[in-house]
ZAGUGU-408354 format. One record per residue (C-alpha): residue number from 1; residue in one letter; x negated, y negated, z. Coordinates in Angstrom, 3 decimals. Layout:
BEGIN
node lose = NUM, lumza = A, east = X, north = Y, up = Z
...
% end
This chain:
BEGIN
node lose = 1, lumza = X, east = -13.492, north = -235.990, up = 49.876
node lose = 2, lumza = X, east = -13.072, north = -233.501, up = 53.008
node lose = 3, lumza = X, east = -15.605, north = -233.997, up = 56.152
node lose = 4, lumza = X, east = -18.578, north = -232.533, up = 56.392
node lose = 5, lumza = X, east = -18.727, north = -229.280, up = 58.058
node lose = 6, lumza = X, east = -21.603, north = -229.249, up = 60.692
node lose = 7, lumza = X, east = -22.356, north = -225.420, up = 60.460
node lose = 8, lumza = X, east = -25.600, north = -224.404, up = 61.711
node lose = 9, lumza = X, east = -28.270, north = -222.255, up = 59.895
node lose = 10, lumza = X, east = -27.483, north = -219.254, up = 62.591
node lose = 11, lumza = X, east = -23.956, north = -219.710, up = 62.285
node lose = 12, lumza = X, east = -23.692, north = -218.990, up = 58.537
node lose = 13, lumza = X, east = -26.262, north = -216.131, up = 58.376
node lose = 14, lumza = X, east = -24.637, north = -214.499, up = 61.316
node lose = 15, lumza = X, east = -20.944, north = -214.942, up = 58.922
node lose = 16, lumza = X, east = -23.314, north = -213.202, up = 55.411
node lose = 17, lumza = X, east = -24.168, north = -210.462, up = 57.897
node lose = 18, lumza = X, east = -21.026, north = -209.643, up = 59.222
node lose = 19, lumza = X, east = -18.691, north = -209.705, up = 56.144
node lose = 20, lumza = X, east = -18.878, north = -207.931, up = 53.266
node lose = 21, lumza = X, east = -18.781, north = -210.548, up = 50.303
node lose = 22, lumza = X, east = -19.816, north = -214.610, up = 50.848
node lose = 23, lumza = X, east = -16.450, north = -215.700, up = 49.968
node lose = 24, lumza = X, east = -15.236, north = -213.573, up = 53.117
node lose = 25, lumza = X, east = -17.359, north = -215.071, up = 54.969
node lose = 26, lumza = X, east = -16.521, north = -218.918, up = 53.501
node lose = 27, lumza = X, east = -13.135, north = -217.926, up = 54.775
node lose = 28, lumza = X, east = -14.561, north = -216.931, up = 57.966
node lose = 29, lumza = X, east = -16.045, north = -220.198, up = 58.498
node lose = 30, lumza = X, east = -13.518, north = -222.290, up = 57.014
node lose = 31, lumza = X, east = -14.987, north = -223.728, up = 54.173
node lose = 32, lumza = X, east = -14.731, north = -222.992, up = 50.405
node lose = 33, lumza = X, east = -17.425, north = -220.703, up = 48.656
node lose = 34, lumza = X, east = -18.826, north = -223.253, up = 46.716
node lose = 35, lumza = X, east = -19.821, north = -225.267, up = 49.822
node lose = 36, lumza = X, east = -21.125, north = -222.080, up = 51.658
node lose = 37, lumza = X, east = -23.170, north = -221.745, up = 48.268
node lose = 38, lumza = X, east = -24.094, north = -225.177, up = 48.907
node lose = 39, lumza = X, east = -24.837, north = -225.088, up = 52.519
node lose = 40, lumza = X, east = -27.227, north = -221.723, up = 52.033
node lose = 41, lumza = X, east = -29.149, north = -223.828, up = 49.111
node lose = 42, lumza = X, east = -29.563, north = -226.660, up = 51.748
node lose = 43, lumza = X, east = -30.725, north = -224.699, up = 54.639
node lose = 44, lumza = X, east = -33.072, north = -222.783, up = 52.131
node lose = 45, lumza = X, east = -31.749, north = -219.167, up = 52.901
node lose = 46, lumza = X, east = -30.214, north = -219.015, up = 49.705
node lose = 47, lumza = X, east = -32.586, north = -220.095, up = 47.373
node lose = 48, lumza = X, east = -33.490, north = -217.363, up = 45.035
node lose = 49, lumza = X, east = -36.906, north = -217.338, up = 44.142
node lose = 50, lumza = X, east = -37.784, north = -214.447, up = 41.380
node lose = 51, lumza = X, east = -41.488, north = -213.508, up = 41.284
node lose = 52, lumza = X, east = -42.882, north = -212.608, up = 37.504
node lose = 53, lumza = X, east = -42.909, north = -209.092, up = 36.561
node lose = 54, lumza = X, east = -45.202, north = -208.248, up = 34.205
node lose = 55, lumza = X, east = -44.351, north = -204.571, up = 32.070
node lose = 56, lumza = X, east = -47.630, north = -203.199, up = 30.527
node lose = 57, lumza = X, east = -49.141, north = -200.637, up = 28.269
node lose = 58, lumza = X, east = -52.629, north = -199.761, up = 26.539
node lose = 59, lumza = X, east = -53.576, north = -198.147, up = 23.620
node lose = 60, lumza = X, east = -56.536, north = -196.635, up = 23.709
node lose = 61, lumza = X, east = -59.055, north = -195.171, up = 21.366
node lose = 62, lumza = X, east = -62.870, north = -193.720, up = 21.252
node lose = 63, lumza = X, east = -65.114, north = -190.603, up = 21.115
node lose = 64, lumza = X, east = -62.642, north = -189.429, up = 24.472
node lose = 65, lumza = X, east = -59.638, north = -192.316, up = 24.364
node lose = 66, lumza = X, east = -58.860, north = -191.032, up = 28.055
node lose = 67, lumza = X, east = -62.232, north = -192.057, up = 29.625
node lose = 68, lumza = X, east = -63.404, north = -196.047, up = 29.800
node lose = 69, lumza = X, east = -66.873, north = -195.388, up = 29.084
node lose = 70, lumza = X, east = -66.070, north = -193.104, up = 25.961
node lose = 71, lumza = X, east = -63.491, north = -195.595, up = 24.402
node lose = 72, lumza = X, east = -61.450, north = -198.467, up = 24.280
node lose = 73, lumza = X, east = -58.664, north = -200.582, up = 24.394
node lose = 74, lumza = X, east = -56.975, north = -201.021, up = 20.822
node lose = 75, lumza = X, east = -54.222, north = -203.027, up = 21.793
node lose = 76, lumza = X, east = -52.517, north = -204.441, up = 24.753
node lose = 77, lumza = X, east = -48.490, north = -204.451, up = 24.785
node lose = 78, lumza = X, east = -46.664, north = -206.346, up = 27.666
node lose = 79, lumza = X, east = -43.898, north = -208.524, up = 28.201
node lose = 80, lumza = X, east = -42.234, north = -210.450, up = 31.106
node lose = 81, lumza = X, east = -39.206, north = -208.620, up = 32.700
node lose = 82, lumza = X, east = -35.903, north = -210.387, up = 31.409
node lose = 83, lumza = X, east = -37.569, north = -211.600, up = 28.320
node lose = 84, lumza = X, east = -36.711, north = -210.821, up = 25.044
node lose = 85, lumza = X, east = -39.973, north = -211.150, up = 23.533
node lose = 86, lumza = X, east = -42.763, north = -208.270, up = 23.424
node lose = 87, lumza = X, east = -46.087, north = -209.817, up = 22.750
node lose = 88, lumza = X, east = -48.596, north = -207.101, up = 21.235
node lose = 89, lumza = X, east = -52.659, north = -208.297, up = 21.502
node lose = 90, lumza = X, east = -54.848, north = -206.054, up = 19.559
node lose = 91, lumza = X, east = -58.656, north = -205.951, up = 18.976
node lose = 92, lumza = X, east = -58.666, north = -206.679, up = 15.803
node lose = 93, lumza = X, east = -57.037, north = -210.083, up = 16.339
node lose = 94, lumza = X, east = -60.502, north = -211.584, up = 17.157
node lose = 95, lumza = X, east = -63.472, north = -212.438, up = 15.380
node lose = 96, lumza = X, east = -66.674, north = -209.816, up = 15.120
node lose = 97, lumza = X, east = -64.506, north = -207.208, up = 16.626
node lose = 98, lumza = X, east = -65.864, north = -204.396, up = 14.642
node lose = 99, lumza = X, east = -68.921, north = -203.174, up = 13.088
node lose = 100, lumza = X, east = -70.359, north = -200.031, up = 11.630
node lose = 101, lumza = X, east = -73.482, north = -200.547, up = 13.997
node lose = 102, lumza = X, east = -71.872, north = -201.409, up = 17.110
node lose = 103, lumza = X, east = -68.086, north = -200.026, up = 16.851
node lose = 104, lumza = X, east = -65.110, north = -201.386, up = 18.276
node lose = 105, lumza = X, east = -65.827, north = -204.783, up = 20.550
node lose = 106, lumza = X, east = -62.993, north = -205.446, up = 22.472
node lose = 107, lumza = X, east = -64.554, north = -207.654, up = 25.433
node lose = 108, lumza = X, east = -62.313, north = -210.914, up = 23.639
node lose = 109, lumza = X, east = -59.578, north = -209.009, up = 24.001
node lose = 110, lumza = X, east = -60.114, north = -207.529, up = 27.812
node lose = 111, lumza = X, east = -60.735, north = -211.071, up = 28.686
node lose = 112, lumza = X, east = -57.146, north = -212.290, up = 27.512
node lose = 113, lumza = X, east = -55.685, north = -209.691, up = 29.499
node lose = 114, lumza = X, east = -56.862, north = -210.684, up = 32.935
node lose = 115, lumza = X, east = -55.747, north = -213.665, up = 32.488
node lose = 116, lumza = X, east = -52.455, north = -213.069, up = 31.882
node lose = 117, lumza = X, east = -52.423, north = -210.246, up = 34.948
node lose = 118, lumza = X, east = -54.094, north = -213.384, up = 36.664
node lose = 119, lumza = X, east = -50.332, north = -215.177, up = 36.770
node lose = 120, lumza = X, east = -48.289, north = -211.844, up = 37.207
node lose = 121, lumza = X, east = -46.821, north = -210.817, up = 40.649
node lose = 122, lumza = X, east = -45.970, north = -207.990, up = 40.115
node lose = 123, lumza = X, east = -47.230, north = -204.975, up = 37.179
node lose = 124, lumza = X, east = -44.949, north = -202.636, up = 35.997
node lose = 125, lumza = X, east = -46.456, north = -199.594, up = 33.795
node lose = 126, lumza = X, east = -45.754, north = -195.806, up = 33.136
node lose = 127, lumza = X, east = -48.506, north = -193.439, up = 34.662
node lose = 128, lumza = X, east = -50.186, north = -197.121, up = 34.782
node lose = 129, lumza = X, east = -51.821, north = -195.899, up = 38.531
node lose = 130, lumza = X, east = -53.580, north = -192.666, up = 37.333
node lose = 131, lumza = X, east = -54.357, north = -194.186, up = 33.495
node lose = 132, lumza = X, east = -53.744, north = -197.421, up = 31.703
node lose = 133, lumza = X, east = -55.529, north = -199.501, up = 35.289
node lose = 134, lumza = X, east = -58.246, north = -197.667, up = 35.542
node lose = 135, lumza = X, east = -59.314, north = -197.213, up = 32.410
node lose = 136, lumza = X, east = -58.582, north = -201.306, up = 32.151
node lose = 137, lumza = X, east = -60.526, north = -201.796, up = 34.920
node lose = 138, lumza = X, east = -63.506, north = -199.643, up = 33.730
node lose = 139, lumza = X, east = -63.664, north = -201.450, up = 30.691
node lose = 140, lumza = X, east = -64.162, north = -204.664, up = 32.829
node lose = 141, lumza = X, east = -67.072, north = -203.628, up = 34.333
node lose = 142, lumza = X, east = -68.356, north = -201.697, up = 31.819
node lose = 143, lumza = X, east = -68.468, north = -205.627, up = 29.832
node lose = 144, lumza = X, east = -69.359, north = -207.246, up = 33.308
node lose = 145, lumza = X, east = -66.227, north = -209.099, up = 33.469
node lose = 146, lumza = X, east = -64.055, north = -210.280, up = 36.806
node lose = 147, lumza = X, east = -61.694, north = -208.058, up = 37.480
node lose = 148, lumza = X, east = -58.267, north = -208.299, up = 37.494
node lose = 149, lumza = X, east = -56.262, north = -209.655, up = 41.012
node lose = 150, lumza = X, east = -55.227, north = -206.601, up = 42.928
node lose = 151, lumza = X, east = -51.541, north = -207.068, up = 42.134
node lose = 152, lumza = X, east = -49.015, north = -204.744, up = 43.272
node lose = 153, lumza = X, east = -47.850, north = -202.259, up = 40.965
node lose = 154, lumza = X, east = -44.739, north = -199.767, up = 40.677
node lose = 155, lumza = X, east = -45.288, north = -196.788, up = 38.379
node lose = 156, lumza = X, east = -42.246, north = -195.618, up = 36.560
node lose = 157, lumza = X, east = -43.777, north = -192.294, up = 36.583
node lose = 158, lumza = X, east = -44.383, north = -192.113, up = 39.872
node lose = 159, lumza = X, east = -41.501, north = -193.165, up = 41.178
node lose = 160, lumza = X, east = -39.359, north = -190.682, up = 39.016
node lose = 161, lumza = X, east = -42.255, north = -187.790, up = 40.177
node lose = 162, lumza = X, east = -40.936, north = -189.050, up = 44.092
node lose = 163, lumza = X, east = -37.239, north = -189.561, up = 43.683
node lose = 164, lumza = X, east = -36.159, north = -186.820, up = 41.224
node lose = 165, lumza = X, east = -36.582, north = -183.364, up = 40.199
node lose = 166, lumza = X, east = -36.464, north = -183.843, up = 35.949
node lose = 167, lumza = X, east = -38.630, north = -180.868, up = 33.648
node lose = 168, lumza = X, east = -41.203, north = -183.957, up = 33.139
node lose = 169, lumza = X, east = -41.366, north = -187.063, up = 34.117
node lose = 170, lumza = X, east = -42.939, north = -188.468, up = 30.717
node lose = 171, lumza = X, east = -41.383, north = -191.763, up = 29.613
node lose = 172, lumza = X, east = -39.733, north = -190.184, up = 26.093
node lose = 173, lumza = X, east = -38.144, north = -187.369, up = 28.843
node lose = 174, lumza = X, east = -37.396, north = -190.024, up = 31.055
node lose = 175, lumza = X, east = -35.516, north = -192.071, up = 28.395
node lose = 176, lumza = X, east = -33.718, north = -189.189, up = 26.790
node lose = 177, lumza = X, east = -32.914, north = -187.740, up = 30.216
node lose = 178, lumza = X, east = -31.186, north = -191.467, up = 31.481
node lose = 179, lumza = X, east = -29.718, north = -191.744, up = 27.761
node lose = 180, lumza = X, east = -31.141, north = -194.730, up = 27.325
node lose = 181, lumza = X, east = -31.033, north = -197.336, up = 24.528
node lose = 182, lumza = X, east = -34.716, north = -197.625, up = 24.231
node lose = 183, lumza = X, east = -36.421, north = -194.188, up = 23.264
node lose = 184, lumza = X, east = -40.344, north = -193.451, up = 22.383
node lose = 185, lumza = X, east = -41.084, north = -193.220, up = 19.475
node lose = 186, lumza = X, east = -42.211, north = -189.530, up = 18.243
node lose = 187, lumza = X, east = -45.859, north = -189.506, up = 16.927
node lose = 188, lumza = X, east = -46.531, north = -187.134, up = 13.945
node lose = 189, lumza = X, east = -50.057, north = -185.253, up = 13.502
node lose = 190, lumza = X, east = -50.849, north = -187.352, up = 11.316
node lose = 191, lumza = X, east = -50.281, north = -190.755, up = 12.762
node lose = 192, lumza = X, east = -52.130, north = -189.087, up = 16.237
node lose = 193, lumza = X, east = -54.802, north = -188.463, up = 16.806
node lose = 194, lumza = X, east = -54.692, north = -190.158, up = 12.820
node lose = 195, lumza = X, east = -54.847, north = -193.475, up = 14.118
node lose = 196, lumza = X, east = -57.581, north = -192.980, up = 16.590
node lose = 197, lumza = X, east = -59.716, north = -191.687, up = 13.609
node lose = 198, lumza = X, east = -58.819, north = -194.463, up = 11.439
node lose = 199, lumza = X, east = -59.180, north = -197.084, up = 14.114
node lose = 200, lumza = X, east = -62.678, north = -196.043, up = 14.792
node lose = 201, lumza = X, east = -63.671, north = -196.878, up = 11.483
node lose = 202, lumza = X, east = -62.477, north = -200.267, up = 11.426
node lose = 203, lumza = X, east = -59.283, north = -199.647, up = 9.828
node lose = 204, lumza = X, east = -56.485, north = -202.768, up = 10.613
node lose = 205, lumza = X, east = -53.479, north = -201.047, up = 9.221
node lose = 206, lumza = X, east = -53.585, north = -198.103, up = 11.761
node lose = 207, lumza = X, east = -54.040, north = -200.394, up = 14.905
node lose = 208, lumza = X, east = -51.303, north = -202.402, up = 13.601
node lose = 209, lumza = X, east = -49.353, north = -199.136, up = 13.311
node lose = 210, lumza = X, east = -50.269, north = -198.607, up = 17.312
node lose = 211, lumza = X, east = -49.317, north = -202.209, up = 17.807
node lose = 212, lumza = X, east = -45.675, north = -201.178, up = 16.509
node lose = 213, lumza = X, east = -46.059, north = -197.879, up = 18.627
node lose = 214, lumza = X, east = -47.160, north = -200.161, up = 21.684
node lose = 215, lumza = X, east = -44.441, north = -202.773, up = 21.282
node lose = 216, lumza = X, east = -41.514, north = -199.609, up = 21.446
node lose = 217, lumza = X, east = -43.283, north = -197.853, up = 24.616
node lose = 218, lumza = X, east = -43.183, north = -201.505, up = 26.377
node lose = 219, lumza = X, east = -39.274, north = -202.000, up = 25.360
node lose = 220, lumza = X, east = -38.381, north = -198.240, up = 26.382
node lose = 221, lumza = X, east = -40.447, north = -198.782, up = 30.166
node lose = 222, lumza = X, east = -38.143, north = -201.829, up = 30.904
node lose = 223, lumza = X, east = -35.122, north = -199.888, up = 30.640
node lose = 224, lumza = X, east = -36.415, north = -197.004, up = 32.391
node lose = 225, lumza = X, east = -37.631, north = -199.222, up = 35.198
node lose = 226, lumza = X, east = -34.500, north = -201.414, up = 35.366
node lose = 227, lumza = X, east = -32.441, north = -197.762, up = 35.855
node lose = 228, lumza = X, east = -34.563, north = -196.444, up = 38.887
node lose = 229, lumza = X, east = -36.280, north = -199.061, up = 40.447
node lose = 230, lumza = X, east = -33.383, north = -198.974, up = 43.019
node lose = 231, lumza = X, east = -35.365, north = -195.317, up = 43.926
node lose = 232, lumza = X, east = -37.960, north = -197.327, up = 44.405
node lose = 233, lumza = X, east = -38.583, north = -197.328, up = 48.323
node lose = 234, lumza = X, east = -41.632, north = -199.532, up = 48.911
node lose = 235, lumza = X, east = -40.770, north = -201.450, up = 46.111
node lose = 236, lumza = X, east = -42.300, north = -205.295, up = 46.787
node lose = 237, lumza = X, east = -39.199, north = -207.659, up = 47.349
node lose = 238, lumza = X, east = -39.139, north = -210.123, up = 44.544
node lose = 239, lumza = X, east = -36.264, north = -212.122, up = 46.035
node lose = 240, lumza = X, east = -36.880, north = -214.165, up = 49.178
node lose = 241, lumza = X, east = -33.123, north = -214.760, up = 49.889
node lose = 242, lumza = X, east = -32.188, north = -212.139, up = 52.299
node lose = 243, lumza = X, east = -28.665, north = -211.905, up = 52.153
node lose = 244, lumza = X, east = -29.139, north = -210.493, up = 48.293
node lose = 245, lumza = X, east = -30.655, north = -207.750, up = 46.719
node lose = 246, lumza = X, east = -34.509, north = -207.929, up = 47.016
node lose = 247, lumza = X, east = -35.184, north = -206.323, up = 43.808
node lose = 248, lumza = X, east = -31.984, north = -208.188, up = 41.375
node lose = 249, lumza = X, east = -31.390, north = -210.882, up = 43.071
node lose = 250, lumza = X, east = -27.576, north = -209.577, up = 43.264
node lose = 251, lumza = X, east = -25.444, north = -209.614, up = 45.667
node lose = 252, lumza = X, east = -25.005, north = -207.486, up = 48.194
node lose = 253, lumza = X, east = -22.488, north = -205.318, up = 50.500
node lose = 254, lumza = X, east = -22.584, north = -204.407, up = 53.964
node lose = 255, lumza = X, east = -22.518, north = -200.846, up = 54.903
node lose = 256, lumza = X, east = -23.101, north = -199.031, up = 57.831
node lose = 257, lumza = X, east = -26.389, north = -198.764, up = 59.495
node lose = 258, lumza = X, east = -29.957, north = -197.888, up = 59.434
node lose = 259, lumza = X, east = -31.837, north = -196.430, up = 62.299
node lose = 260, lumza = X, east = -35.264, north = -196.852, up = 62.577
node lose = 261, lumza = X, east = -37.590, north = -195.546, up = 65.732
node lose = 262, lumza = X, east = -35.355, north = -197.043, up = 68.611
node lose = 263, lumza = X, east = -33.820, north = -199.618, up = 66.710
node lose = 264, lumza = X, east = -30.654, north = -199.771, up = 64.827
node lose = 265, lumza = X, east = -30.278, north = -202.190, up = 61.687
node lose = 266, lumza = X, east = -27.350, north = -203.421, up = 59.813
node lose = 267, lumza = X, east = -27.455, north = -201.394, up = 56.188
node lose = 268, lumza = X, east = -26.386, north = -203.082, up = 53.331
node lose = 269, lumza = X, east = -26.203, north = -202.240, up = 49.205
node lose = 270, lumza = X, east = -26.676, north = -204.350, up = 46.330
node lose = 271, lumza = X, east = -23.159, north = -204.668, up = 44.308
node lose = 272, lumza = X, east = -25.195, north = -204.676, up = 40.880
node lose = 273, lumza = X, east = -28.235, north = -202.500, up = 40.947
node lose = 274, lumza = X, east = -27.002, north = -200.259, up = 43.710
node lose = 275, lumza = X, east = -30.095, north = -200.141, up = 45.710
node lose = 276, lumza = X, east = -29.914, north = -200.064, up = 49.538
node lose = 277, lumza = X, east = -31.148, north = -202.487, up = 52.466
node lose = 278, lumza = X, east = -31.443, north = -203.722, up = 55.574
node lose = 279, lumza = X, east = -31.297, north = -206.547, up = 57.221
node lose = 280, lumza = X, east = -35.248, north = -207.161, up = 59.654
node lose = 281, lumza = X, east = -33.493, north = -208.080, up = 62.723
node lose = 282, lumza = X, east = -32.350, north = -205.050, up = 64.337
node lose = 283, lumza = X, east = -28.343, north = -204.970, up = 66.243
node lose = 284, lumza = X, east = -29.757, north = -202.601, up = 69.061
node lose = 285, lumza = X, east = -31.750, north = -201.254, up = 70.789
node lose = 286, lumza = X, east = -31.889, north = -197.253, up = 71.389
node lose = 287, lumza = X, east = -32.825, north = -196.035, up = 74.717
node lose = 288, lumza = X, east = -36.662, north = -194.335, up = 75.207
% end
């Protein structure tokens, strides 16, 4: 069994930040890759930690589906980010949730919801900031309920609407535009505003019907968000090892430099996603 290599913590983060690849820099410091793997694990700069990314979307109905205190939530479609299962929750899955006095109750279903935003760290949802929050959130109050944690969310549609220039930034556009595999599905006239209608009169068959509609929108905003989030300036890190991509988790390539005010920072790009870095500590400083 070779000796031990006493390598310091500074020592091998200065080697990841000057070469390109970590089996350059295993070279560098004379050991193989799958100690420097090791070594990074055991001085905890390597351990990847991946937050849980929750991907959302509402269906709404009511007198005016758009506003909280004119409608509803029908169903709620969401699924983690990597998963392969989309879970679809809809009103009608709970007892009492409908009568001809009262109308649609969907406090049971509200109260699900929070929780499971409770153990998200991050929300991911297509014009989620102008709509599908807001009218959540009014719905909340409107049934006197705790809100929801102020997570962090990234809008797909708002992050296309900053980083491109497309005819629309709608998610069906949006997939068709990025060929995707995932595409909307097209609503006919009579399945909308058919299924609001029908829904309003207690009918199960056309919220399931949304529920299938639901369950395609949340599969199509994954693989819009997986093919721009790199666009994404301010998006959160979700990675807490620094010498790979904040957003994947993959590794990354080092690559010129980023100036910032007076200082000057090594740049770096993530071999798998393609989105660009830098590291915090800055190489120099510019004169005032």
């Amino acid at each position: 069994m070779p000796p031990k290599i006493n390598l310091t913590k500074e020592q091998i983060m200065v080697a990841l930040r000057t070469y390109k690849t970590r089996k350059e820099a295993a070279n560098a410091l004379g050991i193989s890759h799958d100690t420097l793997e090791a070594r990074v694990k055991e001085f905890e700069i390597g351990e990847v930690k991946s937050n849980k990314v929750l991907l959302w979307d509402l269906e709404t109905g009511g007198i005016n589906a758009l506003q909280a205190d004119l409608g509803f939530v029908l169903v709620f479609g969401w699924k983690w980010l990597g998963s392969n299962k989309v879970h679809t929750w809809k009103v009608s899955d709970y007892p009492n949730w409908f009568s001809k006095e009262s109308g649609i109750n969907d406090k049971p279903l509200l109260k699900d919801i929070v929780k499971i935003m409770e153990s998200a760290d991050l929300l991911v949802a297509h014009y989620g900031d102008k709509f599908d929050r807001r009218f959540f959130q009014g719905r909340c109050a409107i049934h006197n309920l705790s809100p929801p944690p102020p997570t962090k969310q990234r809008d797909t549609w708002r992050i296309a609407k900053t980083a491109f220039k497309f005819g629309s930034n709608r998610l069906a556009n949006l997939a068709e535009t990025l060929d995707l595999g995932e595409k909307k599905h097209q609503k006919t006239h009579d399945e909308w505003p058919g299924w609001w209608f029908k829904a309003m009169a207690g009918n199960e068959n056309a919220i399931n019907a949304m529920a299938v509609y639901c369950a395609q929108d949340v599969k199509t905003l994954e693989q819009v968000y997986l093919r721009i989030r790199q666009y994404d300036n301010p998006h959160p890190a979700l990675f807490d090892d620094r010498t790979r991509c904040s957003v994947c988790g993959s590794e990354v390539e080092y690559n010129g430099t980023a100036h910032v005010g007076v200082y000057t920072y090594n740049r770096y790009q993530c071999l798998e996603c393609g989105r660009w870095g830098r590291d915090r500590k800055s190489i120099k400083e510019h004169d005032k």
